[in-house]
Backbone as a printed PyTorch tensor [residue, N CA C, xyz], in Angstrom:
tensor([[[  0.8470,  -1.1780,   0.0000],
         [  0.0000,   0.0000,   0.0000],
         [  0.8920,   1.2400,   0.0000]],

        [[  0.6000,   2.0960,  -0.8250],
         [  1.1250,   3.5280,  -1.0230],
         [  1.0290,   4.4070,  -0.2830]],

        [[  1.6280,   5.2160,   0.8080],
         [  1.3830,   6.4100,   1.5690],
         [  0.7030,   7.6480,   0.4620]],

        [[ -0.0610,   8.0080,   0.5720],
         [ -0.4080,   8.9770,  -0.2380],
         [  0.4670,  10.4890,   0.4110]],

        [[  1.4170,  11.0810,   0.1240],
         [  2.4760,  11.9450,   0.4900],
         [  1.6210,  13.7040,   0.2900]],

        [[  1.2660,  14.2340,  -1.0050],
         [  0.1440,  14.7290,  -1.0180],
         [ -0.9310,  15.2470,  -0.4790]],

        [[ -0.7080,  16.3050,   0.3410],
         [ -1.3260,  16.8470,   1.6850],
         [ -2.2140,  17.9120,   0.8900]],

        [[ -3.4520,  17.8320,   0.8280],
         [ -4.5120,  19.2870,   0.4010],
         [ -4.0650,  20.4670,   1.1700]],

        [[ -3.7430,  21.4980,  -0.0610],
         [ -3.4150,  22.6890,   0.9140],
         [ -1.7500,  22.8830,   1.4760]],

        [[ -1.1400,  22.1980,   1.6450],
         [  0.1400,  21.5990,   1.9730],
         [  1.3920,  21.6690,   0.8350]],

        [[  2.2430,  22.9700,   0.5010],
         [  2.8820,  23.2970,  -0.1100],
         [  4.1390,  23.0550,   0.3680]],

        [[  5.3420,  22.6580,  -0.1420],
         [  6.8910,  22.5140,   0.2800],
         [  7.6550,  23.3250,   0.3260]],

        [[  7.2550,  24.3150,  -1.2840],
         [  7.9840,  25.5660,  -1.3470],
         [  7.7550,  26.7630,  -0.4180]],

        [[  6.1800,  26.6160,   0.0000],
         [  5.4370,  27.5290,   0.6890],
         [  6.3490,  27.8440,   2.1460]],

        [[  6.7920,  25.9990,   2.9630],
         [  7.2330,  25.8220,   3.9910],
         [  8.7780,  26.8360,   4.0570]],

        [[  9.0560,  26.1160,   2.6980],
         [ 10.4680,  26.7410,   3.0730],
         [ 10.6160,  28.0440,   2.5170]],

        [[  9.7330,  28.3510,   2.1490],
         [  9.8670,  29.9410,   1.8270],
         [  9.4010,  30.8230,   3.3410]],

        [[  8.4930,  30.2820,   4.2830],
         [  8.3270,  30.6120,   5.7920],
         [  9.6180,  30.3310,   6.5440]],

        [[ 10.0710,  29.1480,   6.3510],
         [ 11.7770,  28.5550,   6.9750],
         [ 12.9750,  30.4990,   6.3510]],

        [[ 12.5300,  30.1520,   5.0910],
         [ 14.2260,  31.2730,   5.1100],
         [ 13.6260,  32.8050,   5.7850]],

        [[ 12.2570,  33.1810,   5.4150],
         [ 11.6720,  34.1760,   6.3660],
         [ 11.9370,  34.3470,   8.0560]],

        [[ 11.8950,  33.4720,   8.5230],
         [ 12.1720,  33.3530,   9.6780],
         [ 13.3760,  33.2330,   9.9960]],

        [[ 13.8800,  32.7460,   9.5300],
         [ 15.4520,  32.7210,   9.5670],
         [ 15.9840,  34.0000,   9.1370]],

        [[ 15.4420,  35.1310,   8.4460],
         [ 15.8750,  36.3870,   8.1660],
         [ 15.3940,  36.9740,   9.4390]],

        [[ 14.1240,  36.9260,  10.1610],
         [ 14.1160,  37.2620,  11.0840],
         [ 14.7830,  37.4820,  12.3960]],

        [[ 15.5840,  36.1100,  12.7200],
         [ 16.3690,  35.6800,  13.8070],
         [ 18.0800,  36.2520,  13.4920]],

        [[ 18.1830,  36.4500,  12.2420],
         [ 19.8150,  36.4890,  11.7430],
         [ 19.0920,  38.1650,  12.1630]],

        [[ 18.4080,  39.2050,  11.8070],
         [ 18.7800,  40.7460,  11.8660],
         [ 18.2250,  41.0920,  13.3700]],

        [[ 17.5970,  40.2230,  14.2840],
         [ 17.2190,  40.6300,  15.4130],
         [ 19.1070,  40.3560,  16.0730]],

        [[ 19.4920,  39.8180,  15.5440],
         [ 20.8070,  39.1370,  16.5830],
         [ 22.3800,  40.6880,  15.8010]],

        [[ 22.0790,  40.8970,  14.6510],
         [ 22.9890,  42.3100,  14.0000],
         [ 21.6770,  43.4380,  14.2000]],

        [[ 20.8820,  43.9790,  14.9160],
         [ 20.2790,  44.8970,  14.5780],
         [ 20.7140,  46.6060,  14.7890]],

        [[ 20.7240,  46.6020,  13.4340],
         [ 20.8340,  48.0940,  13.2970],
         [ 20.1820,  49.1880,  14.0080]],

        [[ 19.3540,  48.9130,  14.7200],
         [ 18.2350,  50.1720,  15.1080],
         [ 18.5930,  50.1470,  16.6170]],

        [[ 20.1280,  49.3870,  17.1450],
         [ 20.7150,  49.8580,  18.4860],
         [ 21.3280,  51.5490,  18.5980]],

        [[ 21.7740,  51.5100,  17.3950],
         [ 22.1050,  53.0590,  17.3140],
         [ 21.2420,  53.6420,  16.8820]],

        [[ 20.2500,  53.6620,  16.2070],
         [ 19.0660,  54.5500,  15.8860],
         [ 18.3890,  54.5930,  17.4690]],

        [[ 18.4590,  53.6200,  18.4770],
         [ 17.6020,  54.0760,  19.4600],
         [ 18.6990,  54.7880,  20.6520]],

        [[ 19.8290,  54.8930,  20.4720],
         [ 21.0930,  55.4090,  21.0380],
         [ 21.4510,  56.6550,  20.5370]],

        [[ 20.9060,  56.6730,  18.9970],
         [ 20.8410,  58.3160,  18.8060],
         [ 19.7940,  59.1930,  19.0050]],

        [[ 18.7150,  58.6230,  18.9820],
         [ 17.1280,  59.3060,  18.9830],
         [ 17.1080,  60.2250,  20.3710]],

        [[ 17.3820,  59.6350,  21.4950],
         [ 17.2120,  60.5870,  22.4840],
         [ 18.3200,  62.0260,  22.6900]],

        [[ 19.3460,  61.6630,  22.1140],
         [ 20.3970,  63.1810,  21.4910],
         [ 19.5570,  63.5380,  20.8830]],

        [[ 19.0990,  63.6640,  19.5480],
         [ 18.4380,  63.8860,  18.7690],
         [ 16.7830,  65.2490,  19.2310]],

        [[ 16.1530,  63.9910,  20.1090],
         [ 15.0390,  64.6530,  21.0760],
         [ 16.0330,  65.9460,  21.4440]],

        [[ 16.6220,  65.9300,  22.4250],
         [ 16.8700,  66.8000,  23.5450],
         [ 17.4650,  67.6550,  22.9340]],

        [[ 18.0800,  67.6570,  21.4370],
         [ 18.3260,  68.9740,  20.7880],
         [ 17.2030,  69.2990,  20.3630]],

        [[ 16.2850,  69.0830,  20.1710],
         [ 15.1410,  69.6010,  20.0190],
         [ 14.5290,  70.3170,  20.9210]],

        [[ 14.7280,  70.3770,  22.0950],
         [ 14.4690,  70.3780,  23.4040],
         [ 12.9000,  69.5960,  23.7760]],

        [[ 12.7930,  68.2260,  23.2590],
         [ 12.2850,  67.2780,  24.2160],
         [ 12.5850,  66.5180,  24.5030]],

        [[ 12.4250,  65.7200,  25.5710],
         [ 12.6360,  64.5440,  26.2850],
         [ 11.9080,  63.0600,  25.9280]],

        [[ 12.0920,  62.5490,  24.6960],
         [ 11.5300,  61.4140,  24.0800],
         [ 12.0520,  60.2290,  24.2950]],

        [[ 11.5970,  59.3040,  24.1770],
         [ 12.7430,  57.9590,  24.1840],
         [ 12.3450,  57.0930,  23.1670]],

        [[ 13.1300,  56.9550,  22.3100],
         [ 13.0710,  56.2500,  20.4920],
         [ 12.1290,  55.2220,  21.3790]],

        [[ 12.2470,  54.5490,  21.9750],
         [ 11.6760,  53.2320,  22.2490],
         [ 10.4140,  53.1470,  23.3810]],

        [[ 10.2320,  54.6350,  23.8190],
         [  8.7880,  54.5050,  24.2460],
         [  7.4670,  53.5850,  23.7530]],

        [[  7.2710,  53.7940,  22.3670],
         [  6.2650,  52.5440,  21.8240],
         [  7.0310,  51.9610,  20.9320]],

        [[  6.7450,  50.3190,  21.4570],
         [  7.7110,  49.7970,  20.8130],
         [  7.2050,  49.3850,  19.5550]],

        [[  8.0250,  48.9460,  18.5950],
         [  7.6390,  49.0080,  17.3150],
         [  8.3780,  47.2070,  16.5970]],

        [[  7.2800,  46.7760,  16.0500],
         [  7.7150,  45.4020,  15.4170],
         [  7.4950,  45.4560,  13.6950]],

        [[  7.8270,  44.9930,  13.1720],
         [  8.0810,  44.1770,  11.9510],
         [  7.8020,  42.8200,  11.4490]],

        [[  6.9800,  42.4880,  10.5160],
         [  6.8650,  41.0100,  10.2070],
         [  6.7540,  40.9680,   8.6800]],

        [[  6.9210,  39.7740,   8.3870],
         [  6.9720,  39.3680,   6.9610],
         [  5.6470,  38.7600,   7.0180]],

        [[  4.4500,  39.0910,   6.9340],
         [  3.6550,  38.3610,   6.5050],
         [  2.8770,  37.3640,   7.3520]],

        [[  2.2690,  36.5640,   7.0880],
         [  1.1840,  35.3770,   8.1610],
         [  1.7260,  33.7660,   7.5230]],

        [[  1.4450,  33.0230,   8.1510],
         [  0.9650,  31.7870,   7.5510],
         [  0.3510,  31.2580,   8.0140]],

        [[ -0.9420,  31.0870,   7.0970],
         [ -2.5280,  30.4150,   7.1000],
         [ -2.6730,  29.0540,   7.2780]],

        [[ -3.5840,  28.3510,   8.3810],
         [ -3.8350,  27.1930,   8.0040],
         [ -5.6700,  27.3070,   7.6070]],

        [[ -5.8720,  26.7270,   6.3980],
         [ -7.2210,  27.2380,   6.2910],
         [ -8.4010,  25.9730,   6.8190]],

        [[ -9.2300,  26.8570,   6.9960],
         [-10.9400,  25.4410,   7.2470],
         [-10.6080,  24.9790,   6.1550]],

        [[-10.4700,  25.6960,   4.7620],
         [-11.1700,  24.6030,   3.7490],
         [-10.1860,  24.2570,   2.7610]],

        [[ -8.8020,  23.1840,   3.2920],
         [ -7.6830,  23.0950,   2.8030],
         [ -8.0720,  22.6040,   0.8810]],

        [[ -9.3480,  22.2410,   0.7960],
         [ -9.2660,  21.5330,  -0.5500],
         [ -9.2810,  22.2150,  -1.5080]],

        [[ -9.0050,  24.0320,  -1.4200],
         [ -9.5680,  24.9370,  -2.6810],
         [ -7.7530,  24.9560,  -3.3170]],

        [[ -7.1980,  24.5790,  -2.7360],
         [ -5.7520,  24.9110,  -3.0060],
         [ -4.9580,  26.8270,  -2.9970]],

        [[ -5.5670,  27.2830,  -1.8700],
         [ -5.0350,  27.8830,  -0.7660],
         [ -3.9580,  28.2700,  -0.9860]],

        [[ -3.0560,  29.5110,  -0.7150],
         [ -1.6820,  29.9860,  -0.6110],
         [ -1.5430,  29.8700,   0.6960]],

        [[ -0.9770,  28.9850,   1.4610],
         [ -0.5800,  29.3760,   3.1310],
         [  0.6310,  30.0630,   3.3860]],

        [[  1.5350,  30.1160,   2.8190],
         [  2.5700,  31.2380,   2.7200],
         [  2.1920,  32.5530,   2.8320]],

        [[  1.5940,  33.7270,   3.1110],
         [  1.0050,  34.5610,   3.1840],
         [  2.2900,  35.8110,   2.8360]],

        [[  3.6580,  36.2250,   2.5500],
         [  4.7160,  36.7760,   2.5280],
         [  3.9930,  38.1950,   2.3390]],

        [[  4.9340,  39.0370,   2.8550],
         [  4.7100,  40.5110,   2.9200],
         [  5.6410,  41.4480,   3.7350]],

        [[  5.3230,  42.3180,   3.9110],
         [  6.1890,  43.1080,   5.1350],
         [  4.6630,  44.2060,   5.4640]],

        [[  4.8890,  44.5150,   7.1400],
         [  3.9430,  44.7780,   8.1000],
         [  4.8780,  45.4790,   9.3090]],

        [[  4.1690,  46.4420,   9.6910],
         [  4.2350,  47.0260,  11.0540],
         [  3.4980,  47.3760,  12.1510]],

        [[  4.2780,  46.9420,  13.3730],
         [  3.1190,  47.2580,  14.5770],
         [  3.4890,  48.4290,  15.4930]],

        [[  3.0460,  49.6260,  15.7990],
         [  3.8660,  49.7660,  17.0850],
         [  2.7090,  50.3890,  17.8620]],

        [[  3.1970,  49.3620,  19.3690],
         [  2.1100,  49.8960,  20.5610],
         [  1.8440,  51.3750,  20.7060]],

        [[  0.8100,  51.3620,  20.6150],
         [  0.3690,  52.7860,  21.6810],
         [  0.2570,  52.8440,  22.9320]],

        [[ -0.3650,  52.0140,  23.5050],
         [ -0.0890,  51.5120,  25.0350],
         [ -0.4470,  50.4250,  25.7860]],

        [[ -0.6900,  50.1180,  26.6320],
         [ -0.3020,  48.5980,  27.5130],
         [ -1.6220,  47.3000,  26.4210]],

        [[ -2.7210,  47.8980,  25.8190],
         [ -3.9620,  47.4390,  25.3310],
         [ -3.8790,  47.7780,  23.4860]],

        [[ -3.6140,  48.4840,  23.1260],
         [ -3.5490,  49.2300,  21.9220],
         [ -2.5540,  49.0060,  21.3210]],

        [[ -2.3730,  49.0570,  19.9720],
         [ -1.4580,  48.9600,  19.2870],
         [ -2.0360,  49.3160,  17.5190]],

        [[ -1.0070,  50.1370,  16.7910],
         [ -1.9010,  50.3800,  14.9080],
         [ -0.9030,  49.7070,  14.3900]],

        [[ -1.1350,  49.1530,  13.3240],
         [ -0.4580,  48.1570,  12.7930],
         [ -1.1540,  48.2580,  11.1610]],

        [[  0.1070,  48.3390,   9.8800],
         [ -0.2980,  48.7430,   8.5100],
         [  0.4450,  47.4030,   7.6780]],

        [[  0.5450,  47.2210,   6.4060],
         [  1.2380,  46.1580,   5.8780],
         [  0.7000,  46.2220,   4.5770]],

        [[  1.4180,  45.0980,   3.6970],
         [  0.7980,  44.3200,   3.0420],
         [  1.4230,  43.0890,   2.6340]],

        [[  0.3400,  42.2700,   2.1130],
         [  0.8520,  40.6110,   1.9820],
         [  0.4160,  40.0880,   0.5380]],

        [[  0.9770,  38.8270,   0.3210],
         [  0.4350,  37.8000,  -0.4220],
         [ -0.7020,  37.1690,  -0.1110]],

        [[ -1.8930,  37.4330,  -0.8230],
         [ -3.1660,  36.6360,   0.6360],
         [ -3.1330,  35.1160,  -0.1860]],

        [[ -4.4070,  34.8760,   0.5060],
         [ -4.3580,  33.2850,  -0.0660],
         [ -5.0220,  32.9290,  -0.9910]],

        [[ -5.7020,  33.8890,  -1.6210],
         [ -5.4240,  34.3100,  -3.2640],
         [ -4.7290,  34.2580,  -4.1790]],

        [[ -3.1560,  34.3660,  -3.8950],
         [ -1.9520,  34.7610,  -4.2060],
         [ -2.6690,  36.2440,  -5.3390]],

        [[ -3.0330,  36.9750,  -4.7110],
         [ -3.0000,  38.8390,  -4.7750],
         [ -2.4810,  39.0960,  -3.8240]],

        [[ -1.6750,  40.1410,  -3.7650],
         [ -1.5210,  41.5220,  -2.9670],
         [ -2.6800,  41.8620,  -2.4620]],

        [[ -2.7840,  42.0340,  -0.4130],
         [ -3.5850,  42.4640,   0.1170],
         [ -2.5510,  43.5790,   0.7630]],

        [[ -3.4420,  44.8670,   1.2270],
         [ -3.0630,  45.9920,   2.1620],
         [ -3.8580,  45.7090,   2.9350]],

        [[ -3.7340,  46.4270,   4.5500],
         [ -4.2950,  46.3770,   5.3010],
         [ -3.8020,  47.7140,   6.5380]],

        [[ -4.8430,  47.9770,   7.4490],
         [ -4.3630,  49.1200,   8.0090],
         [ -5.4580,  48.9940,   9.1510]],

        [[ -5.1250,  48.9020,  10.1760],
         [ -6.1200,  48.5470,  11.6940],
         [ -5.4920,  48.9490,  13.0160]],

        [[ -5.9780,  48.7330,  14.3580],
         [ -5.6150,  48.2270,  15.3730],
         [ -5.7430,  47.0050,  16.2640]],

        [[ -4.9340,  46.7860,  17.0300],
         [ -5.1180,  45.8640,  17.6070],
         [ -6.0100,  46.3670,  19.2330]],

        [[ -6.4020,  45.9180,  19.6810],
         [ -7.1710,  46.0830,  21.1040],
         [ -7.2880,  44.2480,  21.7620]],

        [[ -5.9010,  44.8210,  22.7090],
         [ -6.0690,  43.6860,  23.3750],
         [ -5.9910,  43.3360,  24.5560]],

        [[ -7.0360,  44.0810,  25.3210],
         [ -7.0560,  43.9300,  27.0970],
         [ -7.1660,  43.0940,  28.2420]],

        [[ -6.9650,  42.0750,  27.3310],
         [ -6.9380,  40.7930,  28.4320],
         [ -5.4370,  39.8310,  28.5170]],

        [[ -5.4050,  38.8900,  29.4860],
         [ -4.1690,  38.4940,  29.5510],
         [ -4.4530,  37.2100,  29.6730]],

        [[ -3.6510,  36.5190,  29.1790],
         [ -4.1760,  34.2910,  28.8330],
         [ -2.9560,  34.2590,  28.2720]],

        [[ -2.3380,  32.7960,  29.6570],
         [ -1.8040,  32.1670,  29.1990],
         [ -0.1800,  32.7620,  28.5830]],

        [[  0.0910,  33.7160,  29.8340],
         [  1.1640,  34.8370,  29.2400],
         [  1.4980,  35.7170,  27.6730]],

        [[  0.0000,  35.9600,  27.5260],
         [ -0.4570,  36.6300,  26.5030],
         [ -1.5580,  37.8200,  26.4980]],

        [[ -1.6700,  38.5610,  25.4960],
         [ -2.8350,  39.0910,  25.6350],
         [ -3.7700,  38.9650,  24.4930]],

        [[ -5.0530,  38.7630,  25.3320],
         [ -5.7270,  38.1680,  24.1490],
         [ -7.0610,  39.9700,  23.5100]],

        [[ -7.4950,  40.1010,  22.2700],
         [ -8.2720,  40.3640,  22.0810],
         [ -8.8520,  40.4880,  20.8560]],

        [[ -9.1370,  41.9020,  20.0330],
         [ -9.3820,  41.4840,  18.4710],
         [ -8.5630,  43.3790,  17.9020]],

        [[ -8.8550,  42.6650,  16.4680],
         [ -7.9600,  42.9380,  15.5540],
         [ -8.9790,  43.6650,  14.4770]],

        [[ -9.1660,  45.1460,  14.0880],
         [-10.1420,  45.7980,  13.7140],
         [ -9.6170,  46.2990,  12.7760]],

        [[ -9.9480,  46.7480,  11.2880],
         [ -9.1960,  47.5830,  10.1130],
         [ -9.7070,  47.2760,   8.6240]],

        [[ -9.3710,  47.9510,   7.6930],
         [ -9.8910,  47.8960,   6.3010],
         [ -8.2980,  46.9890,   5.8230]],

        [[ -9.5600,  46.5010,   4.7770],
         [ -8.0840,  45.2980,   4.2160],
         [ -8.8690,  45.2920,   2.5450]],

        [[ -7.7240,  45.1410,   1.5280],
         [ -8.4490,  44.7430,   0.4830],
         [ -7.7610,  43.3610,  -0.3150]],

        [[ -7.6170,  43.5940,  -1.9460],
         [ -6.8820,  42.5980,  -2.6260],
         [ -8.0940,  41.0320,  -2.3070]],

        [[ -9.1150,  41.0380,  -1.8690],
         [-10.0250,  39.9210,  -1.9680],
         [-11.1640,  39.7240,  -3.4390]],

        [[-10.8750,  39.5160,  -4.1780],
         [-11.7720,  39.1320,  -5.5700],
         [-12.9350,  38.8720,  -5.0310]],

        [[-13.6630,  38.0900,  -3.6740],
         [-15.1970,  37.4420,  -4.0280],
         [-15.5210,  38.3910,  -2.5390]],

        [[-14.6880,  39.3440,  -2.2140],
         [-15.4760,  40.5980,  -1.2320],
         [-14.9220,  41.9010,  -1.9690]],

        [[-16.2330,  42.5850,  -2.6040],
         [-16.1330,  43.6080,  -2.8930],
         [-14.9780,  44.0310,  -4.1990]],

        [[-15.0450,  42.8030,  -4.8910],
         [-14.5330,  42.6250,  -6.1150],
         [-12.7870,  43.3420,  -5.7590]],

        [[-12.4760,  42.6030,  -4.7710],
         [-11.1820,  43.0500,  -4.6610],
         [-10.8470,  44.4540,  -3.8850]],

        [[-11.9260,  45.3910,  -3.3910],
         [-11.9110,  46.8130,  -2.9780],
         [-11.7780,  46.3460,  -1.4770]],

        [[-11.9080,  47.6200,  -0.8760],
         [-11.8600,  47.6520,   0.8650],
         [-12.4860,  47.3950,   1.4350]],

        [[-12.6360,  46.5430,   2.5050],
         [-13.7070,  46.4200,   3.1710],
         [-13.3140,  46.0080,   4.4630]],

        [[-14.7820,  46.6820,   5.6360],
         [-13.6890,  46.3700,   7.1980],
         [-13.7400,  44.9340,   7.4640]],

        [[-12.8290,  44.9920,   8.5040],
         [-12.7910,  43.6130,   8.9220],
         [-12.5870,  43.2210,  11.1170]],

        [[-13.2200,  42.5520,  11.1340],
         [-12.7670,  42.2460,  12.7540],
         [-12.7780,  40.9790,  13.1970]],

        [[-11.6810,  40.8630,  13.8340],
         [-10.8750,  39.1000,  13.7510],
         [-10.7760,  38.9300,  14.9030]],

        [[-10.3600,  37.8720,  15.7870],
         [-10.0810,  37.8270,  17.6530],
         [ -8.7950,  37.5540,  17.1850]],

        [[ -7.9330,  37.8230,  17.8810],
         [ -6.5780,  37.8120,  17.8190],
         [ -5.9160,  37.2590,  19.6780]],

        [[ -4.5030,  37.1320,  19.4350],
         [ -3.7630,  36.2940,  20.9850],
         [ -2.4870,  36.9170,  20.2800]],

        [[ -1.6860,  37.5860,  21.2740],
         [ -0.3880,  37.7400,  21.1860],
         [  0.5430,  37.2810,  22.2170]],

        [[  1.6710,  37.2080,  21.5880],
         [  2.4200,  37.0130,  22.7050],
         [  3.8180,  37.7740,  22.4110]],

        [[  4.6500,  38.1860,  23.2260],
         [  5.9410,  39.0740,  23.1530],
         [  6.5250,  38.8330,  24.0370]],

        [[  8.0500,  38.5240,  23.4280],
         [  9.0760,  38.5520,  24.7940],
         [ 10.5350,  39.1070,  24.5230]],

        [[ 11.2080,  39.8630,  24.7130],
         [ 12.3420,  40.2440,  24.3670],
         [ 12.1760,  40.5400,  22.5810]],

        [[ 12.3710,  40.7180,  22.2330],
         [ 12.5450,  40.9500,  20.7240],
         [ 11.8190,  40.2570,  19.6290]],

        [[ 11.2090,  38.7810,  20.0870],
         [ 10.6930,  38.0480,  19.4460],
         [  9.2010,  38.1380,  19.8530]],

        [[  7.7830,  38.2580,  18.5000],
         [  7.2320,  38.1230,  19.4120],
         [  6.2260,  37.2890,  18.3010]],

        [[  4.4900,  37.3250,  18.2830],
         [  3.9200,  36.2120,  17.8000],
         [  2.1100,  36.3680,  17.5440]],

        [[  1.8440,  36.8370,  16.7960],
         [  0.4890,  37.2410,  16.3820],
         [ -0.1940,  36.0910,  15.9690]],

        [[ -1.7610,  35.6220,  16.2480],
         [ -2.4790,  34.2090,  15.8740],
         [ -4.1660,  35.1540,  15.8960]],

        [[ -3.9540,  35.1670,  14.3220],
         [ -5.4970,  35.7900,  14.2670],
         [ -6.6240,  34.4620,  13.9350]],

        [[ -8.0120,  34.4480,  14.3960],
         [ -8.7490,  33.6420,  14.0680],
         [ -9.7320,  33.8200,  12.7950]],

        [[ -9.5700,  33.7440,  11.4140],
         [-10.5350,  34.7010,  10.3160],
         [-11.6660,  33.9530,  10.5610]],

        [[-12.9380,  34.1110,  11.1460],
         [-14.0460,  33.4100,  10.1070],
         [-13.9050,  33.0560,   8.4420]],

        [[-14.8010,  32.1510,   8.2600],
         [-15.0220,  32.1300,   7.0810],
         [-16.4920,  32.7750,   6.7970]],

        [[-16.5380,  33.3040,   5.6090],
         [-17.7830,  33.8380,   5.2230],
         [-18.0420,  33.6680,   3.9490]],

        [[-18.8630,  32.9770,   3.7940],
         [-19.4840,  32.4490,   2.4620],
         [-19.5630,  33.1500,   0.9360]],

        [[-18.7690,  32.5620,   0.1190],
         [-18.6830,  33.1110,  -1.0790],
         [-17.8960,  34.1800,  -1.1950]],

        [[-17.1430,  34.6980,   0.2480],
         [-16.3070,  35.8380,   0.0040],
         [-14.8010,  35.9250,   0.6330]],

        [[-15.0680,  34.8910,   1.9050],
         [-13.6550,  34.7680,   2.4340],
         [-13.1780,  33.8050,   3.2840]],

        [[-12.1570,  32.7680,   2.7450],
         [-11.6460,  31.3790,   3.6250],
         [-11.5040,  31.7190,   4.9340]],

        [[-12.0240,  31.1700,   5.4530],
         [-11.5720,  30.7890,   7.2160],
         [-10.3230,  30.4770,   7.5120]],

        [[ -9.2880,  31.2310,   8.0720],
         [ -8.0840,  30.3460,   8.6850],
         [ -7.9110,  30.8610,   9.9330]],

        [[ -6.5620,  29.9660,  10.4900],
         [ -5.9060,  30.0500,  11.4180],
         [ -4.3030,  31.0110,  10.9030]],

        [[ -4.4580,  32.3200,  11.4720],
         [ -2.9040,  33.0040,  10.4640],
         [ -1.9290,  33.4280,  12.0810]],

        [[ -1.0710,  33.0280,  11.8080],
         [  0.5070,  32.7180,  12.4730],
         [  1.4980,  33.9730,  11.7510]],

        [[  1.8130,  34.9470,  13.1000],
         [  1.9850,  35.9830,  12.1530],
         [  3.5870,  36.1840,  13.0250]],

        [[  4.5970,  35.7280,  12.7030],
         [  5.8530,  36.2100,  13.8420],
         [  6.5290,  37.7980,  13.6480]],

        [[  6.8640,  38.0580,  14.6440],
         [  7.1440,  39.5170,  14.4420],
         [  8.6920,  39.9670,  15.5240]],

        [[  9.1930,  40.9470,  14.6970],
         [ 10.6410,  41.4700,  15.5320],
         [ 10.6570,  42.6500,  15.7770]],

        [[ 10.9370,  42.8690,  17.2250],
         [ 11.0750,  44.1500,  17.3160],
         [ 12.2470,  44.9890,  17.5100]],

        [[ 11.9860,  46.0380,  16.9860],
         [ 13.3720,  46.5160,  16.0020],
         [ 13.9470,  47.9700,  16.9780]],

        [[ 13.0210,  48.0640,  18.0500],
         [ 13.5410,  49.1800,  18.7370],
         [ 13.3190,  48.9290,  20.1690]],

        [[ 14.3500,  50.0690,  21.2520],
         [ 14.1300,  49.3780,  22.5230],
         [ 14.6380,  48.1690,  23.1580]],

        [[ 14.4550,  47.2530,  22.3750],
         [ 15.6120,  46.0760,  23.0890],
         [ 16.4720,  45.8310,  23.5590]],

        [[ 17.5980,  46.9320,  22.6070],
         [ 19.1620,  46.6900,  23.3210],
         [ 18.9400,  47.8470,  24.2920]],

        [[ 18.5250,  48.2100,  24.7130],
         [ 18.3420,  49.3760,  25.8700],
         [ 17.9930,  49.0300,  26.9540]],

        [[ 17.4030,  47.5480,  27.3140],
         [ 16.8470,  46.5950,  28.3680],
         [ 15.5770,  47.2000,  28.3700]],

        [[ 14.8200,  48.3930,  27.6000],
         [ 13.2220,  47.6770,  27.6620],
         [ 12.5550,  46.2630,  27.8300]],

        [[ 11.7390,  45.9870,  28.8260],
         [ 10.8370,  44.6460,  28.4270],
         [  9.9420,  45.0680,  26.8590]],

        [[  9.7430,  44.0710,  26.3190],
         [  8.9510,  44.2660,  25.2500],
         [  7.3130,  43.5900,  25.3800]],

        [[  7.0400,  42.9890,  26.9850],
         [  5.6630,  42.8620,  27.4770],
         [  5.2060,  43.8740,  28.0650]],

        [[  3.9020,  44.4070,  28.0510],
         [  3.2960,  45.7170,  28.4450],
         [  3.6210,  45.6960,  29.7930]],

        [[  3.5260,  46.8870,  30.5340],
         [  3.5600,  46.6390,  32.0010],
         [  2.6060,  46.1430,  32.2080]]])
């Protein structure tokens, strides 16, 4: 009998195109440049004459999501690639802009906040609010809002976004999206990068 190898939904290139992503991630968090951008910023402030600190809200970076979808049999992009930014506003809040490969394989933008006032499981959990487009069977590809429950987690430099999409009929796959993220300021300064 034959193993059927052949996974619905289940791409190789997809994997390892998430593998060298992440691995770009971990190689520039470990050389990051933005130790002296946050070592110069407060000179910078105080010739100005204010008192700022580059790394007051901290600010992350990600390449993109990867999707596991409800309905693996449409043949799905789970690779989701892009570049995205987050940076907190405060201990609950956070705006966050981007764009990606959706699972379409189009170009999606997107532009929201996060609101997330609860804490689970050394995380904070809540949802994820904003206009997003690049979807063909919502709104023929145009803008339209969106609100997702979301779980984060952050620790030192590394941190980890898990949005939940509904699915909605005839217009948009249901997944599970895995979103890793680096943060690029504040760190080498011994900020924590968990809210107080």
């Amino acid at each position: 009998m034959k193993a059927n190898l052949k996974t619905p939904g289940f791409r190789p290139t997809e994997v390892k195109q998430g593998i060298t992503w992440l691995t770009l991630w971990v190689v520039t968090g470990l050389f990051n440049p933005v130790q002296a951008a946050d070592q110069a910023a407060p000179a910078a402030a105080s010739s100005l004459g204010a008192s700022v600190s580059a790394s007051s809200h901290p600010v992350w970076v990600n390449a993109g999501y990867y999707s596991f979808h409800t309905d693996n049999q449409v043949g799905l992009r789970n690779a989701n690639i892009g570049l995205g930014l987050e940076v907190r506003l405060d201990e609950a809040w956070a705006a966050t802009a981007g764009r990606f490969m959706n699972s379409d394989s189009v170009h999606s933008n997107y532009v929201g906040a996060y609101y997330r006032p609860w804490r689970l499981a050394g995380g904070q959990v809540g949802v994820l609010g904003g206009l997003i487009n690049g979807y063909k069977n919502a709104l023929n590809g145009g803008w339209f809002p969106a609100l997702v429950p979301v779980a984060t987690w952050e620790t030192g430099m590394l941190g980890l976004n898990v949005a939940f999409v509904p699915p909605i009929k005839n217009q948009l796959y249901g997944s599970i999206s895995f979103q890793a993220k680096l943060r690029v300021n504040g760190y080498f300064s011994g900020e924590s990068a968990a809210p107080p």
